[in-house]
Structure formats: structure tokens, C-alpha cells
KEKE-3310 file (N, C-alpha, C; in steps of 0.2 Angstrom, whole numbers, plus 5000, padded with zeros to 4 digits):
npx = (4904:4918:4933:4941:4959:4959:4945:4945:4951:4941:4932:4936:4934:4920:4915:4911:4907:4899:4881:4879:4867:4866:4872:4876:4883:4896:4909:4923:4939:4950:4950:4955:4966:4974:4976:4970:4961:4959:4970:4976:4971:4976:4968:4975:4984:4987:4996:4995:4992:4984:4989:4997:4995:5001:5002:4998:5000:4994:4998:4992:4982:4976:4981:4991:4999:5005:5017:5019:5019:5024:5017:5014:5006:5002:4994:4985:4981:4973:4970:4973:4990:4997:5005:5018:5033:5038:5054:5062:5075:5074:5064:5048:5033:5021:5010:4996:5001:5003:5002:5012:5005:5012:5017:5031:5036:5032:5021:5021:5020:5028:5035:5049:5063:5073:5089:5085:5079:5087:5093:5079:5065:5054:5042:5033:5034:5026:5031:5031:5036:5043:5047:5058:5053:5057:5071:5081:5087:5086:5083:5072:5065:5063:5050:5052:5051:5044:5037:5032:5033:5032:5039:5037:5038:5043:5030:5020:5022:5016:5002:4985:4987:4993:5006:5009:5010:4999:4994:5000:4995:4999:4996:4993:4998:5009:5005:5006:4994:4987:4983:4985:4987:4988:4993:4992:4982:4965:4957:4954:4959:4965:4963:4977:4987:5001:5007:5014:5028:5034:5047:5048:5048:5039:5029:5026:5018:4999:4984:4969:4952:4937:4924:4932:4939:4935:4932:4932:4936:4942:4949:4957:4959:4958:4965:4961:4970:4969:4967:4951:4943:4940:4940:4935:4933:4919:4916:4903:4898:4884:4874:4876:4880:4897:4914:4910:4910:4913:4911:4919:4921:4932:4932:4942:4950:4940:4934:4920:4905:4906:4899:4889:4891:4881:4870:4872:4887:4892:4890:4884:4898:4914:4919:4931:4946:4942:4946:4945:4949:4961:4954:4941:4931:4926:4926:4936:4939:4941:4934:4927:4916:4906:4912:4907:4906:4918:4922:4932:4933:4938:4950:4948:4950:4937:4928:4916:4906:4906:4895:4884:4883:4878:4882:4894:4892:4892:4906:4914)
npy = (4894:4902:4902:4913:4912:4917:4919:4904:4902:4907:4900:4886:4893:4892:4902:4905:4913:4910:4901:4905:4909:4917:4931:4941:4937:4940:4930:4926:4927:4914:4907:4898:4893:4905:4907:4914:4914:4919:4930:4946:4950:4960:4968:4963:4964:4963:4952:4958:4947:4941:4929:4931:4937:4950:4952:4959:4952:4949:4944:4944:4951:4967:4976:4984:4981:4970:4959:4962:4956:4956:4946:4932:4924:4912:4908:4894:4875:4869:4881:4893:4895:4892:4905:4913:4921:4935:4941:4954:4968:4972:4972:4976:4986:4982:4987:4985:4982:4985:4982:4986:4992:4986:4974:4975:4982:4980:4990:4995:5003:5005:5002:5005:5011:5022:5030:5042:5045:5046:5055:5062:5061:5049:5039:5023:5025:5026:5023:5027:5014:5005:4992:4982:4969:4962:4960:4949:4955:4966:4979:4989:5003:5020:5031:5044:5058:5070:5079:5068:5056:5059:5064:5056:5063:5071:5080:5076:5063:5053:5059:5053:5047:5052:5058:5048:5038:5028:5014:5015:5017:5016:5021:5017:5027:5034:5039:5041:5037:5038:5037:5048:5057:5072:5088:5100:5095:5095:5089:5075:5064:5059:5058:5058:5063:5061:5068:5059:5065:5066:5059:5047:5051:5059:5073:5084:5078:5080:5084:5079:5086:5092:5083:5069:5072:5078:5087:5076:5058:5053:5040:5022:5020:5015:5014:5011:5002:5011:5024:5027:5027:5025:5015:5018:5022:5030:5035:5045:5047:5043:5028:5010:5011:5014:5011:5013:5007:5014:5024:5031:5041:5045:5056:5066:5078:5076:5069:5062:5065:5052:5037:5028:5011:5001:4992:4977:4974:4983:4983:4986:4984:4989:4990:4990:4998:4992:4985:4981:4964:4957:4952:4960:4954:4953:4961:4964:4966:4974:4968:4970:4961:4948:4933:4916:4905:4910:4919:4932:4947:4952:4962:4952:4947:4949:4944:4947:4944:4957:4958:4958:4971:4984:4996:4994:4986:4987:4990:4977)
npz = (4803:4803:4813:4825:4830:4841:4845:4846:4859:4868:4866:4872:4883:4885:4880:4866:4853:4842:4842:4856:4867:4876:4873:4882:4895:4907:4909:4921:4914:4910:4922:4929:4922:4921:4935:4942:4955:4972:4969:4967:4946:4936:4920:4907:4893:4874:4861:4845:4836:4843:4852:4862:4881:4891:4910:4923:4941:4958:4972:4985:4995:5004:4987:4988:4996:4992:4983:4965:4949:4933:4920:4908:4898:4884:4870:4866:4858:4868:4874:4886:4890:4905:4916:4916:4924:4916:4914:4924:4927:4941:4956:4958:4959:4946:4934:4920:4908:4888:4873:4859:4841:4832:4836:4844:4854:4872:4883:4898:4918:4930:4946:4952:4962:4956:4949:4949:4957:4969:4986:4987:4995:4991:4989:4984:4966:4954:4935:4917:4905:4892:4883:4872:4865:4852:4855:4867:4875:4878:4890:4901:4897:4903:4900:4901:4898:4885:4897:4902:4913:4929:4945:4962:4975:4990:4995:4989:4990:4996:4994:4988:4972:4967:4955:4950:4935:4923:4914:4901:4883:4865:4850:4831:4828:4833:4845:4864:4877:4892:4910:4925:4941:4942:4952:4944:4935:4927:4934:4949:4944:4929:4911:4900:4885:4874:4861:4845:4839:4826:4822:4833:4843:4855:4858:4870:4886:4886:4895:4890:4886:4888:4883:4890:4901:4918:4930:4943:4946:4932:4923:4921:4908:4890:4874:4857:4843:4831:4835:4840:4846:4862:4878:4895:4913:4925:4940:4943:4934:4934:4933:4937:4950:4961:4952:4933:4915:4902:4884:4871:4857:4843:4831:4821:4829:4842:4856:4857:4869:4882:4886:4894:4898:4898:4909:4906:4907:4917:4934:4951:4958:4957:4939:4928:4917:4906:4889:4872:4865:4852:4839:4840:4844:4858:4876:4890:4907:4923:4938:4954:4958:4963:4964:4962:4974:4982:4994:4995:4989:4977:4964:4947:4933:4919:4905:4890:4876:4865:4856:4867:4870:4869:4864:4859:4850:4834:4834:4832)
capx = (4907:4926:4933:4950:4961:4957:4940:4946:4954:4934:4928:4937:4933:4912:4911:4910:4901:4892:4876:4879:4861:4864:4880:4876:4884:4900:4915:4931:4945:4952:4952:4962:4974:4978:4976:4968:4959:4964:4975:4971:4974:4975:4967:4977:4987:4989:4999:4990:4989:4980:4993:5002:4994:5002:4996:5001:4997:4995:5001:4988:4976:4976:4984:4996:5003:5006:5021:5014:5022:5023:5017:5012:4999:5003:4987:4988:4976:4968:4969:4977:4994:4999:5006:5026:5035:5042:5061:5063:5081:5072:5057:5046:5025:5019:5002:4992:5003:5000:5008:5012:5001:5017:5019:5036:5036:5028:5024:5020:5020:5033:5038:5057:5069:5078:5092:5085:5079:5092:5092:5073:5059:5051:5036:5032:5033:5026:5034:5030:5043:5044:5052:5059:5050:5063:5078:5079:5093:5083:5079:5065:5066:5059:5046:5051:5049:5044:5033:5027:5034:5034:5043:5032:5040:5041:5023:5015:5025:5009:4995:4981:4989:4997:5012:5008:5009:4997:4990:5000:4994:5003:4992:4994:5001:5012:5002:5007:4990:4992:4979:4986:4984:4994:4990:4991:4977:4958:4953:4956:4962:4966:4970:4982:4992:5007:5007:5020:5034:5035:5052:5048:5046:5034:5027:5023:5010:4992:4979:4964:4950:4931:4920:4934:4940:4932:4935:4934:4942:4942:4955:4954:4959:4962:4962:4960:4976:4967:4966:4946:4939:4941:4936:4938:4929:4920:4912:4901:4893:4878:4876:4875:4885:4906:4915:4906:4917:4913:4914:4919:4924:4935:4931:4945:4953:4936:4932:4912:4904:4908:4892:4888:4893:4876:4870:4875:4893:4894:4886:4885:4903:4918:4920:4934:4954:4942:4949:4942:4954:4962:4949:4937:4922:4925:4929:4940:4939:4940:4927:4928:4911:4907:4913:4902:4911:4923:4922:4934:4929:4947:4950:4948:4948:4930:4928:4909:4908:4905:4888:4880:4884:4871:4885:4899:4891:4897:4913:4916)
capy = (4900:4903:4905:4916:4908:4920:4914:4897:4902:4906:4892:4883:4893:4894:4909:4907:4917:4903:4896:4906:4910:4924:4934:4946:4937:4940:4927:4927:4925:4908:4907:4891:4892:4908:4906:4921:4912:4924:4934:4952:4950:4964:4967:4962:4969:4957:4954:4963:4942:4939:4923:4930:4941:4951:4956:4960:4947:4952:4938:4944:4956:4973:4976:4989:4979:4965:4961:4963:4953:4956:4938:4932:4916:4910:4904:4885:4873:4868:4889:4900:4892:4894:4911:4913:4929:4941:4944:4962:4967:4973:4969:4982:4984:4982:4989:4987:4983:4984:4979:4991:4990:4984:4969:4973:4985:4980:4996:4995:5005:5000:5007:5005:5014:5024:5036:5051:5046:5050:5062:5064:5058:5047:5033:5020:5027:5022:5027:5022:5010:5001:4985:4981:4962:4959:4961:4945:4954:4972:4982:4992:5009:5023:5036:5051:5066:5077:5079:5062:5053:5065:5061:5057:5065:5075:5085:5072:5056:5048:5058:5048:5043:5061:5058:5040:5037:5023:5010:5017:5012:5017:5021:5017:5036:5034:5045:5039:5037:5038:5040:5051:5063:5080:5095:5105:5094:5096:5085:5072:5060:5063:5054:5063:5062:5062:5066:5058:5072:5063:5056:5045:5054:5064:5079:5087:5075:5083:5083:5079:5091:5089:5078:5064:5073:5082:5087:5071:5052:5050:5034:5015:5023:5010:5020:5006:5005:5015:5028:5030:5022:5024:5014:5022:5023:5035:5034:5051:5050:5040:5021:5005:5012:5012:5014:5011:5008:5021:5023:5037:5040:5050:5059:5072:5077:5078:5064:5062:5061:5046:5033:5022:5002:4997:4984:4970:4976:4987:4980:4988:4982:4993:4990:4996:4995:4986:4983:4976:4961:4960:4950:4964:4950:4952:4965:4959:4970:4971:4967:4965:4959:4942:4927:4910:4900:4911:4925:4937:4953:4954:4963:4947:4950:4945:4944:4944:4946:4963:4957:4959:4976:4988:5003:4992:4981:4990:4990:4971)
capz = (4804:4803:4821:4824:4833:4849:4848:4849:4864:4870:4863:4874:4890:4884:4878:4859:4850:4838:4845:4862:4866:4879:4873:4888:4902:4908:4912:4921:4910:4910:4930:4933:4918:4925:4945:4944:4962:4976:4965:4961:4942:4931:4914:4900:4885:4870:4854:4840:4834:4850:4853:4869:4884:4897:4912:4931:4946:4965:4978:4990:4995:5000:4984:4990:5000:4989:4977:4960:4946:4926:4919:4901:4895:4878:4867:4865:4858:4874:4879:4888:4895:4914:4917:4917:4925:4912:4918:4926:4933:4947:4959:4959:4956:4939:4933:4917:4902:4885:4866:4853:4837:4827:4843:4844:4861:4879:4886:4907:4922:4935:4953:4955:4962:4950:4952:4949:4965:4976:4989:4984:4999:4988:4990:4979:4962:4947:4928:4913:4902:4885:4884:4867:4864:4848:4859:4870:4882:4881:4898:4903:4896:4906:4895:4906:4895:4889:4905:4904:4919:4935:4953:4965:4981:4994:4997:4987:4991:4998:4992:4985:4965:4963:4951:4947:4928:4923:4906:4893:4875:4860:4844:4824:4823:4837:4851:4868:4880:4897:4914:4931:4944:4944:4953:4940:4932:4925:4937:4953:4941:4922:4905:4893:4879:4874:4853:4841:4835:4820:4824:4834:4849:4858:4860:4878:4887:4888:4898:4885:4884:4889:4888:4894:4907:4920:4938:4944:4944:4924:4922:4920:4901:4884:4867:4850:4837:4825:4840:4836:4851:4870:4885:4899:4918:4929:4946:4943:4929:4933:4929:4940:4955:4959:4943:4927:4910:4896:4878:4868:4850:4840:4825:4822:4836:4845:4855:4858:4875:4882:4883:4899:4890:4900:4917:4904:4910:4924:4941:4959:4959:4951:4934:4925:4912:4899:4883:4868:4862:4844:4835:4843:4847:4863:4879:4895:4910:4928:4942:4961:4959:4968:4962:4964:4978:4984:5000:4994:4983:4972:4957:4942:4924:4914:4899:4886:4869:4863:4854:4870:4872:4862:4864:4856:4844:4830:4834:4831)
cpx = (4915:4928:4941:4952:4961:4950:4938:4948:4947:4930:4927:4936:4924:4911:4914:4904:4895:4889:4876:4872:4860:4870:4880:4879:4892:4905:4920:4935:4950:4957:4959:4968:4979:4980:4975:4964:4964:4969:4970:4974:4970:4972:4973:4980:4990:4992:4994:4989:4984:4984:4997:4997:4998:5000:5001:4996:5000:4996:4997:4984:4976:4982:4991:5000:5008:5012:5017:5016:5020:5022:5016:5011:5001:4995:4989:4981:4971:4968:4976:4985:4995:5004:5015:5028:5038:5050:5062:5071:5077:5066:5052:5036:5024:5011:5001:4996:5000:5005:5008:5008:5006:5019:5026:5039:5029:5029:5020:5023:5026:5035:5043:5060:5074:5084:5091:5079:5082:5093:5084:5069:5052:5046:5036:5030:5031:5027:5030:5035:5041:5050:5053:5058:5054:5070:5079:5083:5090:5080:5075:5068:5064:5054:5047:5049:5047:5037:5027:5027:5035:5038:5037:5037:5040:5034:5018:5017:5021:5002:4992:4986:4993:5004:5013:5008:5007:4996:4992:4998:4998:4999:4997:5001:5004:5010:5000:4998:4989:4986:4985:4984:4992:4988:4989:4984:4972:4955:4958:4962:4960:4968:4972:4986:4997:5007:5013:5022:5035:5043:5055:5048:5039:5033:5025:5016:5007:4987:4971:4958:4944:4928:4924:4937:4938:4936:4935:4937:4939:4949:4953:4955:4961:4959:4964:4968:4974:4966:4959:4941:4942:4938:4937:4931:4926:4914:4905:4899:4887:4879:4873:4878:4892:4908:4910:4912:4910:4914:4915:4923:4927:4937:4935:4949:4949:4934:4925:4910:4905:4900:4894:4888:4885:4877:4871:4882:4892:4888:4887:4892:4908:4921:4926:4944:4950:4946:4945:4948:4955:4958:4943:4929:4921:4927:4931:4941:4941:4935:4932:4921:4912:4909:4909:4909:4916:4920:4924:4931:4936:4943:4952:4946:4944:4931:4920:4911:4904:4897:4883:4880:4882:4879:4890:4899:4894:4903:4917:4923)
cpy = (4899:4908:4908:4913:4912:4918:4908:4898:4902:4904:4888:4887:4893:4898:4910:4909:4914:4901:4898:4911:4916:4928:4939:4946:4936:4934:4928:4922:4918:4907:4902:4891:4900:4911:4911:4920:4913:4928:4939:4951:4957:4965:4966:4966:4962:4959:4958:4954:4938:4930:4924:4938:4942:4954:4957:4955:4947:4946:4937:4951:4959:4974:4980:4988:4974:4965:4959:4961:4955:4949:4937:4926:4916:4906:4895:4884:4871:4875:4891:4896:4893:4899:4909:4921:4930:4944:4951:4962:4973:4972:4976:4981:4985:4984:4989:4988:4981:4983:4984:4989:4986:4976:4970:4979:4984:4986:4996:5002:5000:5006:5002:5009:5014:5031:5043:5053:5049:5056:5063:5059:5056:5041:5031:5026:5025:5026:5022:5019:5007:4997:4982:4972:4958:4960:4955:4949:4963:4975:4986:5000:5017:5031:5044:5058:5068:5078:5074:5059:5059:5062:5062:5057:5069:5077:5079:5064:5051:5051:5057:5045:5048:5058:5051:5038:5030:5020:5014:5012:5017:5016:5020:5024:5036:5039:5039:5039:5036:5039:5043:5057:5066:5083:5100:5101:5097:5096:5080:5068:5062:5057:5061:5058:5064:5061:5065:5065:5070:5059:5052:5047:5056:5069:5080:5083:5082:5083:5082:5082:5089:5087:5074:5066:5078:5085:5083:5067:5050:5043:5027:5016:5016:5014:5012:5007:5009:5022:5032:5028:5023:5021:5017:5022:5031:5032:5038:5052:5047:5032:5016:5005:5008:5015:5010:5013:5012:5021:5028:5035:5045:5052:5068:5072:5080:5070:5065:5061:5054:5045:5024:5015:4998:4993:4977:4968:4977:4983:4988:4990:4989:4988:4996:4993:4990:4988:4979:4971:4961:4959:4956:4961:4950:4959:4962:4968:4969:4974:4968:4964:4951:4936:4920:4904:4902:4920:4934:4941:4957:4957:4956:4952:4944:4948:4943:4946:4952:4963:4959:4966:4982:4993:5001:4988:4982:4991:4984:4970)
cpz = (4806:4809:4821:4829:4843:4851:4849:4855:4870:4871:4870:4884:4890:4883:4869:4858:4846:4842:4852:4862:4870:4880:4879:4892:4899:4910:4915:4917:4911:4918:4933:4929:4922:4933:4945:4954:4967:4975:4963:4955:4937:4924:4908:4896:4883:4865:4850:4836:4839:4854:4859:4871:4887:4902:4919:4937:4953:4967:4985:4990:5003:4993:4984:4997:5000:4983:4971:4953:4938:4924:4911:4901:4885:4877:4864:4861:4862:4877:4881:4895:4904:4913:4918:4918:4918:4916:4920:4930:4939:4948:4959:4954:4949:4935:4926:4910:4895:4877:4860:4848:4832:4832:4843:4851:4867:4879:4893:4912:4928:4939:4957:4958:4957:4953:4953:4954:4970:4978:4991:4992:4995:4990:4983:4971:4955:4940:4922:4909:4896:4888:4876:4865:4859:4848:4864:4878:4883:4890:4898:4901:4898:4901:4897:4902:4887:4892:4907:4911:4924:4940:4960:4974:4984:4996:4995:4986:4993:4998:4986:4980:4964:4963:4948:4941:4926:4917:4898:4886:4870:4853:4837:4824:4828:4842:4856:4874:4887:4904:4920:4936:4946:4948:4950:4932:4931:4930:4944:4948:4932:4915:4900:4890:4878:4863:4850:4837:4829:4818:4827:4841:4852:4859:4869:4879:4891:4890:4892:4887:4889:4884:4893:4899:4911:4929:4944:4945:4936:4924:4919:4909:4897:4879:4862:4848:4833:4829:4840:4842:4859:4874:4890:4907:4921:4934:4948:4939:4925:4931:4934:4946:4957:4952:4938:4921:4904:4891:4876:4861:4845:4833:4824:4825:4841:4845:4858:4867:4877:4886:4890:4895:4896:4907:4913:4906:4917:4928:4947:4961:4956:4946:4928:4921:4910:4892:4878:4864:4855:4839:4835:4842:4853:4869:4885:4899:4914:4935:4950:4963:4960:4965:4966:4968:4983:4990:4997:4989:4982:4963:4951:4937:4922:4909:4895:4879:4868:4859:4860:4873:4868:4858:4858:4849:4837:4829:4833:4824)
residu = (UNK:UNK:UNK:UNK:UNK:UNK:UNK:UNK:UNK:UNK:UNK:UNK:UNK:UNK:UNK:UNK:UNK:UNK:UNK:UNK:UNK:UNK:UNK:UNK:UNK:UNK:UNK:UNK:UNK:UNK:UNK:UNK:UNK:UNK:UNK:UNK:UNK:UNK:UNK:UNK:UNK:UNK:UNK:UNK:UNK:UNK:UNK:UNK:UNK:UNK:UNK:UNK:UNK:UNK:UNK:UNK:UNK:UNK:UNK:UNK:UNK:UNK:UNK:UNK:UNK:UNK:UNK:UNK:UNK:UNK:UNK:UNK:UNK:UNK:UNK:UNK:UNK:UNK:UNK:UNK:UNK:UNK:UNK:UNK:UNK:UNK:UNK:UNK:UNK:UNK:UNK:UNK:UNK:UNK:UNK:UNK:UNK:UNK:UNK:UNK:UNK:UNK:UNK:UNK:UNK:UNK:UNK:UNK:UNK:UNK:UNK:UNK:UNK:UNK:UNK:UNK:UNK:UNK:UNK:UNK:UNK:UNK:UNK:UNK:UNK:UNK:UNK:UNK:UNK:UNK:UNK:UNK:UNK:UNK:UNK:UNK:UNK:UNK:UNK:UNK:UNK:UNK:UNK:UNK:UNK:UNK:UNK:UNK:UNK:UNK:UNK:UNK:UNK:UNK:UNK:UNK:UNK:UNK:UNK:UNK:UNK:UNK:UNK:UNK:UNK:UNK:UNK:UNK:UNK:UNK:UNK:UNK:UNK:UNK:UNK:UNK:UNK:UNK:UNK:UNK:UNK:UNK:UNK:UNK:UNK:UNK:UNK:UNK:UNK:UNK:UNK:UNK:UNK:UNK:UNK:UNK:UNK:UNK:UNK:UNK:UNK:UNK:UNK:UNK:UNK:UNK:UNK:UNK:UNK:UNK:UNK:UNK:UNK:UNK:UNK:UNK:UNK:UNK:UNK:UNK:UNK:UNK:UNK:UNK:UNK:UNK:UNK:UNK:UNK:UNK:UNK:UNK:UNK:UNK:UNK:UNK:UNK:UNK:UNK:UNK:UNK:UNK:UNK:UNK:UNK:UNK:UNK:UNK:UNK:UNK:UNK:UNK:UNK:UNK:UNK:UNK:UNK:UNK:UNK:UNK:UNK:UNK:UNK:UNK:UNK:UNK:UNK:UNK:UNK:UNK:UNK:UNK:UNK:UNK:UNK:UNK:UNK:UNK:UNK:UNK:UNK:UNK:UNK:UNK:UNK:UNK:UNK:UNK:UNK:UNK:UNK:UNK:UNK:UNK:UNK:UNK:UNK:UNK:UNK:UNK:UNK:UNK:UNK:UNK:UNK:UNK:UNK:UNK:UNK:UNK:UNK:UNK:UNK:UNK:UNK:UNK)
# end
């Protein structure tokens, strides 16, 4: 069997696919190379060659209280290197980035202080940014409009997520995909859209429709490159209790109820920001289910191979 070189990277943590006799069970994602131990670490965005991840890493625990760092792991021959910060000109949280299909833009969440602050009674604010990856002296670009990023201030400066813009991904066709919560939402929390103007821009982001959003927490969103597939969370609609990750599928511009991914994933725990990596033998999520040895109950990123998951099989 002829191995890509992402699932030599599996190989080398036990979770290749050849000769693995119970594809079902779940791993954490290369714990020690990435000192994910006692670190909340966030799920992943990778090249589209699968040679370099990035991800976000907490310093401690509660996480909102923690500085929260952009980092990136390089694929080696022995695995997945030791983590090295991403340079930012400024300090500020980082949530859930992810790589253009073309690899040549990081796109991240980040809560800076920006000017179109000032004056403004603001709280931690998160925006969404591109970062231009074939620019070595590029800075973070913020996605503000049109009525992508919002201002999260005043009235809603500290409640729950409201104005928060979270995990953009960025499809084939250039349509921006995006999870948060507005008050003038569907629901508690929301994914939407933001569709390509054929320009390179974007149209007016959208709140997407039903089945995926409802009047609850819809989020934890990752849409495919071919933008035909979404994983996506929900706490409320039945499963394993806590969040449960979700499948749906899009044929048209209708996407299909979304599709509990089964107790071979989801636990008791919350479950939730899966992804399926570029090869697509595998899914890499996040848990704060228990880990063997350790006390704490942190968000860590697992990883299984997608064979053990009836919903996903298909989708290899």
C-alpha cells in the first residue's frame, strides 16, 4: 500500500491505516511533539500538501484567561516537529486557523485592539484576518466587510460570543465560511457565508439557511475545498451528550440535514472544530474527554482515521 506522506506522519504516531485492526479508536494528535500536555490546543488547519499545520495554543487553563498563541508543526520524517510561534505584530488571542485551498493565504481569528476601536467600550474582540504566506514581511489583514467582521461593544461587549467572528475557511470558488453570534441571528450561535463576488471579494456575509442553522448553538463549523461537505457541531440534536460533531452535504446550494458522525467519535465529553485532513483518511477534532494519566479535562486535538466512521467512509 502506497502511504502519503500525511500518513506517514500516522504511521509514526500508530495510527496507520494498513494492518490497523480497530480503525474506530481515537488518538491525541502527536501529544509530545506538540506539548499539547496541559495546553488547550486547538484543532488544526493544514497546507492543502499536508507538510505544515497551524493551530492555536493556550498557556493554561481557563482558557479565557490564557494567552493564546498562533503556532505551526512542520511534517518531518520522524513526524510532526516541535511547534514554533508564527510572528504577529501584536499579542492578542488566536482561534482556529485555517489554509487557503491554493496554500498561499493563512486565514485566523484574532482579538487585537484595532483602531476602529477607539472611543468604543470594547472587550476582547475577535475579527477575522488573512495572512499572506507568500509574503515573508506580510501582516494580518483584517476581513471586515462587507458585514463580515462586526464591533463587539458596548451592550454586547461581554455577552456570551455576541460579535465574535470564528474558523474561517475559504473554498475552491472563493466563498468565505465563518461561525458567530449576532442578535440579529437565526439562532444563539450561527455559521454563515460570505459568497465570492467574482472579483475576489465577497458578497454580504449570510447566515445559512435550515437544516444548519437553527435556533440554537450551531458552530465548531469546517466546510471541504470543493465546498461539498461540512463538519460542523451541535449540543441539541441528540447524540452522545455535550457537543456532538455533524455531517452535512451540499448538493447545489442545498445542504442536507446534517448526520450525527456516531459514539465511535463523539463521547459524553464535547466533541467538536473537526476537520478532515488533506489526504482525507483521517478526521482531527477537539475533545475535553479524559486523557490516560492526567487529571485535567483540556480541550486536546484527536485524531482517527475516517474509515471508522460509517457517516464519513465515503468521503476518503
Amino acid at each position: 500500500m502506497k502511504l502519503s506522506l500525511f500518513c506517514t506522519a500516522l504511521c509514526v504516531s500508530g495510527l496507520a491505516l494498513a494492518g490497523h485492526a480497530e480503525p474506530s479508536s481515537a488518538e491525541r494528535l502527536a501529544p509530545d511533539a506538540l506539548g499539547q500536555d496541559g495546553r488547550i490546543t486547538l484543532s488544526p488547519g493544514f497546507s492543502p500538501d499536508g507538510q505544515t499545520m497551524y493551530f492555536a495554543q493556550s498557556e493554561c487553563s481557563p482558557i479565557w484567561e490564557c494567552p493564546q498563541y498562533l503556532k505551526r508543526s512542520r511534517l518531518t520524517k520522524e513526524g510532526w516537529s516541535a511547534p514554533e510561534l508564527v510572528p504577529l505584530p501584536q499579542t492578542g488571542r488566536v482561534d482556529f486557523p485555517s489554509v487557503s485551498p491554493d496554500g498561499n493565504t493563512l486565514l485566523f481569528s484574532w482579538a487585537v485592539p484595532r483602531a476602529r476601536h477607539e472611543g468604543l467600550d470594547v472587550y476582547e474582540d475577535f475579527d477575522l484576518y488573512t495572512l499572506d504566506l507568500t509574503d515573508p514581511d506580510a501582516v494580518p489583514e483584517p476581513l471586515d466587510e462587507p458585514g463580515i467582521n462586526r464591533i463587539r461593544a458596548g451592550n454586547v461587549r461581554t455577552l456570551r460570543y455576541v460579535n465574535n467572528e470564528n474558523a474561517p475557511v475559504l473554498t475552491e470558488e472563493g466563498d468565505l465560511y465563518f461561525w458567530t453570534e449576532r442578535l440579529d441571528g437565526p439562532g444563539e450561535r450561527d455559521v454563515y457565508v460570505a459568497r465570492a463576488d467574482g472579483q475576489g471579494g465577497f458578497q454580504k456575509a449570510e447566515p445559512l439557511p435550515a437544516p444548519i442553522n437553527t435556533d440554537g448553538r450551531d458552530d465548531g463549523s469546517w466546510v471541504s475545498a470543493d465546498g461539498n461537505l461540512m463538519l460542523l457541531s451541535y449540543g441539541d440534536r441528540g447524540g452522545e451528550g455535550g457537543a456532538d460533531i455533524f455531517v452535512s452535504r451540499r448538493t447545489g446550494e442545498t445542504w442536507s440535514e446534517p448526520v450525527n458522525l456516531g459514539p465511535h467519535i463523539n463521547t459524553s465529553a464535547g466533541e467538536f472544530a473537526a476537520r478532515l485532513t488533506p489526504d482525507g483518511q483521517s478526521i482531527v477534532f477537539n475533545s475535553d474527554r479524559p486523557v490516560e494519566g492526567r487529571d485535567d479535562r483540556i480541550y486536546q486535538v484527536w485524531i482517527m482515521p475516517v474509515a471508522g466512521i460509517e457517516a464519513l467512509a465515503g468521503d476518503k
